[in-house]
C-alpha positions in Angstrom: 20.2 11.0 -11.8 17.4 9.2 -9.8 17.9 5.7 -10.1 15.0 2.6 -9.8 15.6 -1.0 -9.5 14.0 -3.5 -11.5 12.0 -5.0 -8.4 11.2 -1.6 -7.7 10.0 -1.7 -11.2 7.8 -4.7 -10.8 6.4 -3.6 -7.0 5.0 0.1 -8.8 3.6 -2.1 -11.6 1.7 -4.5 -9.4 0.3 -2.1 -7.3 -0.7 -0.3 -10.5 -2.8 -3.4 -12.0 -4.0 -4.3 -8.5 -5.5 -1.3 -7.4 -7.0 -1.1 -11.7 -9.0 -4.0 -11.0 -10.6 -2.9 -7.8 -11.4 0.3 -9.4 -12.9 -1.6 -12.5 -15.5 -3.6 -10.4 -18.7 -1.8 -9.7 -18.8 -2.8 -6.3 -15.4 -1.1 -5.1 -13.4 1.5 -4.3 -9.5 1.2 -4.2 -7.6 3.9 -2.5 -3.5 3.7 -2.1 -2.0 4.4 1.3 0.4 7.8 1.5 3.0 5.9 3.8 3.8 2.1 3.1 4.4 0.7 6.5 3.2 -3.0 5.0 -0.1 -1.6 3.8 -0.5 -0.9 0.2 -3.9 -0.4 -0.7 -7.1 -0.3 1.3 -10.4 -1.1 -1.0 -13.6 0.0 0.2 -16.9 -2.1 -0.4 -19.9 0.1 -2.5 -23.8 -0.1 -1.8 -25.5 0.7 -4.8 -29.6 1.5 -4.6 -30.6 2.9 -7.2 -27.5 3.7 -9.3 -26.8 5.7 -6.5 -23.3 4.6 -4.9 -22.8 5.0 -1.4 -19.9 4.1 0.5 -20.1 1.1 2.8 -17.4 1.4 5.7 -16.6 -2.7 4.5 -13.0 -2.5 4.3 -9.9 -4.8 2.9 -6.2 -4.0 3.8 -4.0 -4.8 0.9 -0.3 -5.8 0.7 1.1 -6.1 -3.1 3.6 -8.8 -3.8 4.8 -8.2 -7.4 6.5 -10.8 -9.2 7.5 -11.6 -13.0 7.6 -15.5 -12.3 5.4 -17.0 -9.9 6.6 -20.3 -7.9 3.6 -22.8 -9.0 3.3 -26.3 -7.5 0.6 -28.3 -5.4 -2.3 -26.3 -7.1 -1.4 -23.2 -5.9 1.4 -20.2 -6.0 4.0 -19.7 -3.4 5.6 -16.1 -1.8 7.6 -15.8 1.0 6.8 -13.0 3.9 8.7 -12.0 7.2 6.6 -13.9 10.2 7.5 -9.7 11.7 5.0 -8.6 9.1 2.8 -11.9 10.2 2.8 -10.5 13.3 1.5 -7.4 12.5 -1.0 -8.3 9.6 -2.2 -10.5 12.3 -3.4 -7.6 14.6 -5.3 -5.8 12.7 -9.4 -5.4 13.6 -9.7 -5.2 9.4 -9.0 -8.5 7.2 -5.4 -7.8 5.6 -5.4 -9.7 2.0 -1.6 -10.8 0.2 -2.1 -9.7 -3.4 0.4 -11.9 -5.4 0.6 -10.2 -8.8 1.9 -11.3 -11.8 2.9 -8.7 -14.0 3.7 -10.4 -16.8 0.3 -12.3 -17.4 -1.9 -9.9 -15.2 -2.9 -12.3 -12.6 -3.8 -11.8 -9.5 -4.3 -14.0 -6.7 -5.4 -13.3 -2.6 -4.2 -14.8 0.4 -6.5 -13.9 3.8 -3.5 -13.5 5.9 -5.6 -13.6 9.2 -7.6 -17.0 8.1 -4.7 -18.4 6.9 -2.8 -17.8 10.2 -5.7 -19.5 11.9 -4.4 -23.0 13.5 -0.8 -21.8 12.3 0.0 -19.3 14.8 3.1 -21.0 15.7 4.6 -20.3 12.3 5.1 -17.4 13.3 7.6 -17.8 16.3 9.9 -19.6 14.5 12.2 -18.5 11.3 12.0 -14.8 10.2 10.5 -16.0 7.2 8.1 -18.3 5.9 6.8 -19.6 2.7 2.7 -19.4 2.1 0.7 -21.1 -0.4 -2.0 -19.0 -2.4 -4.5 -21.3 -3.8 -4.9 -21.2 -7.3 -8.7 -20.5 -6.7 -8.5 -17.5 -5.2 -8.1 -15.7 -7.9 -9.0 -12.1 -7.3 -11.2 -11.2 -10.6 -13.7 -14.1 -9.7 -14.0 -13.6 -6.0 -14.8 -9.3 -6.2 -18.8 -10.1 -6.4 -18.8 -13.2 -3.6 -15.6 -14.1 -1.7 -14.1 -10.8 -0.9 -17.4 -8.9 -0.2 -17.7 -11.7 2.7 -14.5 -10.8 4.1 -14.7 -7.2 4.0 -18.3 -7.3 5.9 -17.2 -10.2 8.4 -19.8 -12.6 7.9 -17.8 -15.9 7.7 -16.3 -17.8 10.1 -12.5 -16.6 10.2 -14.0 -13.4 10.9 -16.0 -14.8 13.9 -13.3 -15.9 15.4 -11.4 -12.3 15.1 -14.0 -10.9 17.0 -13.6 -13.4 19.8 -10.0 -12.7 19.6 -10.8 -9.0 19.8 -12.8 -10.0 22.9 -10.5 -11.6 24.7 -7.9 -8.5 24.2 -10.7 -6.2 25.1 -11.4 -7.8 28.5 -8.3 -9.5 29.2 -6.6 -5.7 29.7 -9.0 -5.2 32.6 -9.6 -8.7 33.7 -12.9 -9.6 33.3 -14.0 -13.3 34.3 -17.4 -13.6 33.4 -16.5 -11.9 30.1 -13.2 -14.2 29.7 -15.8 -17.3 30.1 -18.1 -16.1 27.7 -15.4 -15.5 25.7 -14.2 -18.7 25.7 -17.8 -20.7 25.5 -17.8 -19.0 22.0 -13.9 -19.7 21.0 -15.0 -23.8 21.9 -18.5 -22.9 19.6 -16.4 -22.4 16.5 -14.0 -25.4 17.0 -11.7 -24.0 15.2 -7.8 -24.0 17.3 -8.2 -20.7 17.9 -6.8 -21.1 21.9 -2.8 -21.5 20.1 -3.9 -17.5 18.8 -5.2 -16.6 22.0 -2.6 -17.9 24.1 0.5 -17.1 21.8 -1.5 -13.3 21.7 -1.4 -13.5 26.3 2.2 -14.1 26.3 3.2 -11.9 23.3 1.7 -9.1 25.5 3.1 -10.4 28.8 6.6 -10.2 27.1 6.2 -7.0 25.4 5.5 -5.7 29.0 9.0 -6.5 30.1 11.0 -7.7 33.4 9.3 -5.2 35.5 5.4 -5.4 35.4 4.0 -3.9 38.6 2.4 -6.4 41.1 -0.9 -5.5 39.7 -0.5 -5.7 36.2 1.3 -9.2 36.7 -1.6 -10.2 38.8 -4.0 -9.4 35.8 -1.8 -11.1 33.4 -2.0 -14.4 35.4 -5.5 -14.5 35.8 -6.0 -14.5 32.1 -3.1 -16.9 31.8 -4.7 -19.3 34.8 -8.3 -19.0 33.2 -6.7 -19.8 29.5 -4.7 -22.9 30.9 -7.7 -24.0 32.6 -9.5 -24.3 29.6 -7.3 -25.4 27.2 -4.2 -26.2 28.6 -4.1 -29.4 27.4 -3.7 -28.2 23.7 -0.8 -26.3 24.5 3.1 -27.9 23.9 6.2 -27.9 26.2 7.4 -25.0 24.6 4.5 -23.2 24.6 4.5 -23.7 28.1 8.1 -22.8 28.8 7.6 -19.4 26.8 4.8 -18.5 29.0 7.2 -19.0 32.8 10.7 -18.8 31.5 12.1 -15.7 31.2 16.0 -15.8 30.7 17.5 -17.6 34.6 14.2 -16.5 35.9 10.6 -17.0 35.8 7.5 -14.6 34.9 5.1 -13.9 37.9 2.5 -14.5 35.7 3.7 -17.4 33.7 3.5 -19.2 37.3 -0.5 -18.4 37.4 -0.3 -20.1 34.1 1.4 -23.0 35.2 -0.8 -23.7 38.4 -4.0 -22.9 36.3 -2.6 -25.9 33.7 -2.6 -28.5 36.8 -5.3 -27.5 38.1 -7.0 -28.2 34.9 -5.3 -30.9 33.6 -2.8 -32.4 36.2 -2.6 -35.9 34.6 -1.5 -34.1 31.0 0.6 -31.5 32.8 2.5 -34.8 34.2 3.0 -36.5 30.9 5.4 -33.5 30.0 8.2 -33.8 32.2 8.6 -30.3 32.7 10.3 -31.1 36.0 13.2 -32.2 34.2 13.0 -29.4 31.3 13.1 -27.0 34.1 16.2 -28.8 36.0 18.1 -28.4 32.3 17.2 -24.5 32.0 18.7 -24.2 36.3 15.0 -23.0 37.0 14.9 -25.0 40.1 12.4 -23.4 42.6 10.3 -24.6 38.9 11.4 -27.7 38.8 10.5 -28.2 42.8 6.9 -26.8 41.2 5.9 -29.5 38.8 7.7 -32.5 41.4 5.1 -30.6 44.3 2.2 -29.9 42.0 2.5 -33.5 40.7 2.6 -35.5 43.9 0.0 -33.8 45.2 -2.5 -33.9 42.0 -5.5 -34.7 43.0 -5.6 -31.2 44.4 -6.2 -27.8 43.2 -4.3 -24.7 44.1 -6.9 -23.7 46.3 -6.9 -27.1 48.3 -3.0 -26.9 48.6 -3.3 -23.6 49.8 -6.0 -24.9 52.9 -3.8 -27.9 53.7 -0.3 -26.4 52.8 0.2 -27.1 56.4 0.2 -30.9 56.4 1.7 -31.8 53.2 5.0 -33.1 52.4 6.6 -30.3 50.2 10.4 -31.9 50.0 11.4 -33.0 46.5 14.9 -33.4 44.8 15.5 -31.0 42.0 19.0 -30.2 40.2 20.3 -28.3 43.1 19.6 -30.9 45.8 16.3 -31.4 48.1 14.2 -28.5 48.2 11.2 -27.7 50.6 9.1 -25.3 52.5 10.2 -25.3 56.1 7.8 -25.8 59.5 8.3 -22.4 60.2 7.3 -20.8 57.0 4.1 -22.8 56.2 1.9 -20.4 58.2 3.5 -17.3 56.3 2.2 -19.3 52.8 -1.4 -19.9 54.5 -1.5 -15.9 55.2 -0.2 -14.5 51.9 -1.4 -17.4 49.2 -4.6 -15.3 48.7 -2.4 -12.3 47.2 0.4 -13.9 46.2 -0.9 -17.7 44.8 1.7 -20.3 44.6 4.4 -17.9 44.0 4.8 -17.7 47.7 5.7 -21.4 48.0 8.7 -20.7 45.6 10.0 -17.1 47.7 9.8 -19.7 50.6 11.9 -22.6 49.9 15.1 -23.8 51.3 17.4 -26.3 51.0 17.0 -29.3 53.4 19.7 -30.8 54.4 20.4 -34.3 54.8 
């Protein structure tokens, strides 16, 4: 005989009493979703002129989280989700709300997974699971006429600040620097820490990618990377930064555009995190010769370097001995710089010998 668990039990009842109330309130529609890949419900928004109802196109994605004793401290209720699902609720283009239902007193209460996420990002590159409080307030009856309608039209500021996410996806995958700028002048409007999202959201991609990106994607990737370091590289970590270049006993093309655009932006911060000797621990040496080069030489950019590459000292002691760029290779650096940027100062350094 077909058999069902008692959480299965409990997850069929919540959805149930979730989707009831939605399609109790006269300003929604609440439709379940054939296929649960994470997505429960979706609830539509309703004009009404007239007594005549007419869909909106205002729409909430719902996840159900049934349970028959909520954990309740610090004013609010607490449910534990895989950061994987984070990760996905987090690119959506439509607001994704945590219903936490409790089936034995009927309550409900909502949890704006992308706002909440806002500021956070990095909770969501550490443990496979984390533990999120749903304020008590946001109880779901009270906020169908005000809070929610908000959400689901994209009129607050959480939602501003997906769209300039959406933005910088859009015109990042073709790189676009006048767009990327404008981009950013309205990321630095909102003051909210919305460059962790951005960033993290650049080097997700980069990584998704693979080993093998073509020449011209990687060149596209490290313009955004350069432009976003520029800006706000000095609200980025160590291991922020590392994730961005380090890839296994290599480093990411890219990454590197990352790296010079963070001291050319901000070479006095850049310094302060001794990623010369984080880079000497991981054997990422040609790196580590990077920061020592990039950091004795800060009151230049990488386009001044690149115009006096010539004439400046380039020999610094790394992990693996005293690296540098050789006479004979500087004028091979000046010709290919404008292609290749600073990675062509790594592909040319040797050893020097005592």
């Amino acid at each position: 005989m077909p058999k069902r668990s008692v959480s299965q039990r409990i997850g069929d009842q919540a959805e149930h009493l979730a989707q009831g109330v939605f399609l109790d309130a006269p300003n929604w529609v609440c439709r379940t979703q054939s296929h649960d890949f994470g997505i429960d419900l979706e609830a539509e928004l309703i004009d009404i002129t007239q007594g005549i109802e007419e869909l909106s196109g205002a729409l909430v994605k719902i996840q159900v989280k049934g349970t028959l004793k909520p954990i309740y401290r610090n004013r609010g209720y607490y449910v534990r989700l895989k950061t994987d699902y984070l990760k996905y609720a987090n690119q959506f283009r439509i607001p994704v709300l945590l219903l936490l239902v409790n089936v034995r007193s009927n309550e409900i209460y909502y949890l704006w997974l992308q706002e909440y996420l806002i500021g956070r990002e990095d909770i969501i590159y550490g443990a496979r699971s984390v533990l999120l409080k749903v304020p008590e307030e946001n109880e779901l009856m009270q906020s169908l006429q005000h809070a929610l309608p908000e959400i689901a039209l994209g009129v607050g500021k959480a939602s501003q600040f997906m769209a300039v996410q959406k933005l910088f996806e859009v015109f990042s995958a073709k790189y676009d620097s006048k767009a990327l700028g404008l981009a950013s002048d309205l990321l630095e409007h909102l003051g909210e820490d919305g460059h962790v999202a951005i960033f993290n959201g650049a080097i997700d991609k980069l990584i998704k990618r693979g080993p093998h990106l073509s020449r011209v994607d990687s060149q596209e990737f490290g313009k955004v990377l350069a432009d976003l370091a520029r800006r706000f590289g000095d609200r980025l970590d160590v291991e922020q930064i590392l994730k961005m270049v380090v890839r296994g006993d290599t480093y990411s093309l890219a990454g590197l555009d990352g790296l010079l655009g963070l001291y050319d932006g901000f070479p006095d911060y850049a310094k302060s995190l001794d990623l010369a000797r984080r880079f000497d621990e991981l054997g990422l040496y040609e790196l580590s010769w990077y920061s020592r080069f990039r950091e004795a030489h800060s009151e230049l950019d990488s386009m001044s370097i690149w115009l006096k590459i010539a004439n400046l000292e380039t020999a610094f002691e790394t992990g693996s001995g005293t690296l540098h760029i050789p006479r004979e290779a500087r004028d091979y650096c000046t010709v290919k710089w404008p292609n290749r940027a600073d990675a062509v100062y790594l592909q040319s350094l040797r050893i020097k010998e005592p």
